[in-house]
C-alpha positions in Angstrom: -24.1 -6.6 54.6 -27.3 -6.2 56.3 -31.0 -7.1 56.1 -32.2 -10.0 54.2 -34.8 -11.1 52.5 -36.1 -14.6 51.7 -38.1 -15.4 48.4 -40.5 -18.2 48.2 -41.7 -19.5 44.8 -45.2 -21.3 44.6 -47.8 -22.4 42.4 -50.0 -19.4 41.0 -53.0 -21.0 41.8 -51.8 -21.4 45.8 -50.2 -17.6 45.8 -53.8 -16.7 48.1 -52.8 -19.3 49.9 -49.7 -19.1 50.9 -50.1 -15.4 51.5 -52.9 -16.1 53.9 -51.0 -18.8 56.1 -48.3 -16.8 56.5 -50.3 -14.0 57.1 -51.4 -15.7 60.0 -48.4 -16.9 60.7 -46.9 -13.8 61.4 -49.6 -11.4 62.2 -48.8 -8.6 59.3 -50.3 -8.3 55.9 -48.3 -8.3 52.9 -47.7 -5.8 50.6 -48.3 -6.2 47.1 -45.5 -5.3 45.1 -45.4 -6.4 41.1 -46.1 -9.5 41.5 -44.7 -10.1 45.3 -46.1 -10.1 48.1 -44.3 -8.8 50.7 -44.0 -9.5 54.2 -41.6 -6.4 55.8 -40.3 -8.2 59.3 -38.3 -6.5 62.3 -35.3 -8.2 60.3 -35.7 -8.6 56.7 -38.5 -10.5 55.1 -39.9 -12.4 53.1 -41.6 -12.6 50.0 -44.0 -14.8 48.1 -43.9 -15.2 44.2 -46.1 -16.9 41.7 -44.3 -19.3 39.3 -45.4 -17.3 36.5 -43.7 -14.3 37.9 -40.4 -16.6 39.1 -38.3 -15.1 35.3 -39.2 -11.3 36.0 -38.3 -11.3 39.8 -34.8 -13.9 38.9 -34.4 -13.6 35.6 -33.4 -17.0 33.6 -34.1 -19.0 36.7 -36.3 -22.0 36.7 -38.0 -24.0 39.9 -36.8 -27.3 40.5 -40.0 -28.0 42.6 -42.8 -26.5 44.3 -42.8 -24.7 46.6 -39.3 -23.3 46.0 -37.1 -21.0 48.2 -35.9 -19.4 44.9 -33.4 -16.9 46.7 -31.8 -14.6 49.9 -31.4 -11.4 49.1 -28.8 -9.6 51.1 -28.8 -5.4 51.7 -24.7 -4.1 51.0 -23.6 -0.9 51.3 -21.7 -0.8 48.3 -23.2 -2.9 45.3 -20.3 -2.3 43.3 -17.9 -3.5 46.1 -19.7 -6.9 46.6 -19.8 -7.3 42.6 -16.1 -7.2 42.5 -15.3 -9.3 45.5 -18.4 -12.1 43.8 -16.3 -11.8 40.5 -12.9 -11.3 41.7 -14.2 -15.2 43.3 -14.4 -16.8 40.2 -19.0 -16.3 40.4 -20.5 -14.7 37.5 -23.4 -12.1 38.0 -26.5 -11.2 36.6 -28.0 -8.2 36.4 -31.1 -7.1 38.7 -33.0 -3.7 38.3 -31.7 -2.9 42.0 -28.7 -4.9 42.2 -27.7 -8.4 40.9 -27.7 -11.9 41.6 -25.7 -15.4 41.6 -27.2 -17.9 40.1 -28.7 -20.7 41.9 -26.6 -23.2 39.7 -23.5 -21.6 41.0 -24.2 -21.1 44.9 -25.5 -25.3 45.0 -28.4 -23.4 46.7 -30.8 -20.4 46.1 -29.8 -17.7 44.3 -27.9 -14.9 46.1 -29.3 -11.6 45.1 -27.5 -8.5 46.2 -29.3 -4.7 46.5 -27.8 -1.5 47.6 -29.2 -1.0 51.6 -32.2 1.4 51.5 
């Protein structure tokens, strides 16, 4: 496993925000991407996404509040390897675009998405 990523759900109408404090916070802009916004760090990131956008980034997820950390997303080498040893466990998957994730209901946490390391 490698670099991780952190997603934050908020309310659309506090996206500018949240993107500015952090901003601040951590002295880098974000990068726009879809509708994330992306803040690359040394070691992983982190990533703020309206509510709106919460079922096309974590599909069939809801937020139980706001704001929500809505998921860690973890870099593996092999995405097929870590879907087998995640099944092999008993965990169901869903599938991602660039990988797949467990469900939020299922980790007692955030959802655990898993991509293959760039």
């Amino acid at each position: 496993m490698g670099l991780s990523r952190v997603t934050l759900v908020v309310a659309d109408e506090e996206t500018d925000r949240y993107v500015e404090r952090y901003r601040k916070v951590l002295g880098i802009p974000a990068r726009q991407i879809g509708p994330r916004h992306v803040f690359a760090l040394r070691i992983g990131g982190l990533e703020i996404v309206p509510l709106s956008a919460l079922d096309e980034v974590l599909p069939g997820e809801k937020a139980p509040t706001l704001p929500y950390v809505a998921a860690q997303t973890v870099a593996v080498n092999d995405l097929g390897r870590a879907k087998s040893v995640i099944e092999g466990n008993g965990f169901a998957t869903r599938p991602l675009p660039d990988g797949f994730f467990v469900s939020a209901d299922d980790t007692r946490g955030a959802n655990l998405v898993f991509e293959a390391r760039a």
